[in-house]
C-alpha positions as CSV (number, residue, x, y, z in Angstrom):
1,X,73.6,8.1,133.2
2,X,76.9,8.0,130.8
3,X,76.6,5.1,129.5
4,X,75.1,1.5,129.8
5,X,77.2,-1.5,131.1
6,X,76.5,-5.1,130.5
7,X,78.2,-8.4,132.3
8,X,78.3,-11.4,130.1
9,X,79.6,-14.7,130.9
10,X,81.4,-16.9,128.8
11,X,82.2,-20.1,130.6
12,X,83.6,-19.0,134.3
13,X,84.8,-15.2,133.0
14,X,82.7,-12.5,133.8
15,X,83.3,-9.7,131.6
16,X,81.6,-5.9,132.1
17,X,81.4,-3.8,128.6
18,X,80.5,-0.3,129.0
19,X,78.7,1.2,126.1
20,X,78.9,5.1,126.0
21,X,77.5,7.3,123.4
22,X,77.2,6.9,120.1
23,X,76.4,3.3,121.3
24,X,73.6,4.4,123.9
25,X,72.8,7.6,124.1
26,X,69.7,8.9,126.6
27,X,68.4,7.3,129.4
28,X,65.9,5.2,128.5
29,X,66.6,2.1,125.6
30,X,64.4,-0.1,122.6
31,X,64.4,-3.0,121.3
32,X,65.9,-1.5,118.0
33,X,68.6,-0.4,120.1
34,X,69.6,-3.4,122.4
35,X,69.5,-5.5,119.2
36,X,72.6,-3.6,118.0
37,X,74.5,-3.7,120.9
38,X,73.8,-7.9,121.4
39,X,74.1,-8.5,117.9
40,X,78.0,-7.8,118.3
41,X,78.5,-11.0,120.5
42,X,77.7,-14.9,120.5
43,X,74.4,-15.8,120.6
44,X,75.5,-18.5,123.8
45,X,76.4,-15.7,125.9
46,X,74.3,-15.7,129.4
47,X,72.5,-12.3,129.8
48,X,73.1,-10.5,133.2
49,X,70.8,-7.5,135.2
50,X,72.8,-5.5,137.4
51,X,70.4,-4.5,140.5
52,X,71.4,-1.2,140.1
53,X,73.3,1.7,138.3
54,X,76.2,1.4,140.3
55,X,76.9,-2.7,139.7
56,X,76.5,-3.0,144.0
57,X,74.9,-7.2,142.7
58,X,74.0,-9.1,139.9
59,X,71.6,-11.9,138.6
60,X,70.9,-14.2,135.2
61,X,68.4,-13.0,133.6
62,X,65.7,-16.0,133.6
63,X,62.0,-14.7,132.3
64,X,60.5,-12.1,130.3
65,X,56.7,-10.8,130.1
66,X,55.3,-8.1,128.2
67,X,53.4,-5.3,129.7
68,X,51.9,-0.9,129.5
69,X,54.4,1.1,131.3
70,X,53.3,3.8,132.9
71,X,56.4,6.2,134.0
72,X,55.9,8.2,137.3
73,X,59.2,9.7,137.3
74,X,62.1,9.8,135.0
75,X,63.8,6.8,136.7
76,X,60.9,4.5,137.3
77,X,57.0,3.6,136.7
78,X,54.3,1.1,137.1
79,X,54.3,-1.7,134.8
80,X,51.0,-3.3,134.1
81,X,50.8,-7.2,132.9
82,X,48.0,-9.9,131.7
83,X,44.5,-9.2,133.4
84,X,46.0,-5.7,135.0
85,X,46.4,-4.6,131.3
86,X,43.2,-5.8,130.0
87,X,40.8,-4.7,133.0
88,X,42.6,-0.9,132.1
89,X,42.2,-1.5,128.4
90,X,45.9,-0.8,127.7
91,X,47.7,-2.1,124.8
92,X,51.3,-3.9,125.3
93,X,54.4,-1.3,125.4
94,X,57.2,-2.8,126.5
95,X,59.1,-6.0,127.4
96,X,60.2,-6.8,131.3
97,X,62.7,-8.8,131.8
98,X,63.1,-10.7,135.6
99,X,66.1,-11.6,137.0
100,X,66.5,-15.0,138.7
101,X,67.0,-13.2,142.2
């Protein structure tokens, strides 16, 4: 990946930034991170997940949990939540954010 690209909607405009390098660099991203990047735009803008890399649908972002990942290849993992976590004695790791389709 090049770069990281985020739709945000202010009233009826959708707007696409793309972030490339020194803004995101490598293919994975933290909190620390994504802080910068939101912190340069109004709090009341609606956050937006892309299905994919290539931008093929979107969805608002409506719910977040916080979970272990557990990476089985470079691109994606397992993701282990509430009694999953606890039953495996894992500690939390990340946030996961779900889309509202």
């Amino acid at each position: 990946m090049d770069g990281l690209s985020i739709v945000i909607r202010q009233g009826d405009l959708l707007k696409v930034i793309a972030f490339t390098p020194p803004f995101y660099i490598g293919d994975t991203m933290n909190i620390k991170e994504l802080k910068k990047i939101l912190s340069n735009y109004p709090d009341d803008f609606e956050v937006v997940m892309s299905s994919d890399e290539e931008g093929n649908s979107f969805s608002p972002l409506a719910d977040f949990g916080v979970g272990f990942y557990v990476p089985e290849t470079t691109w994606s993992g397992e993701v282990f939540m509430g009694e999953d976590m606890e039953e495996e004695g894992l500690s939390e790791n990340c946030i996961v954010l779900w889309p509202t389709n």
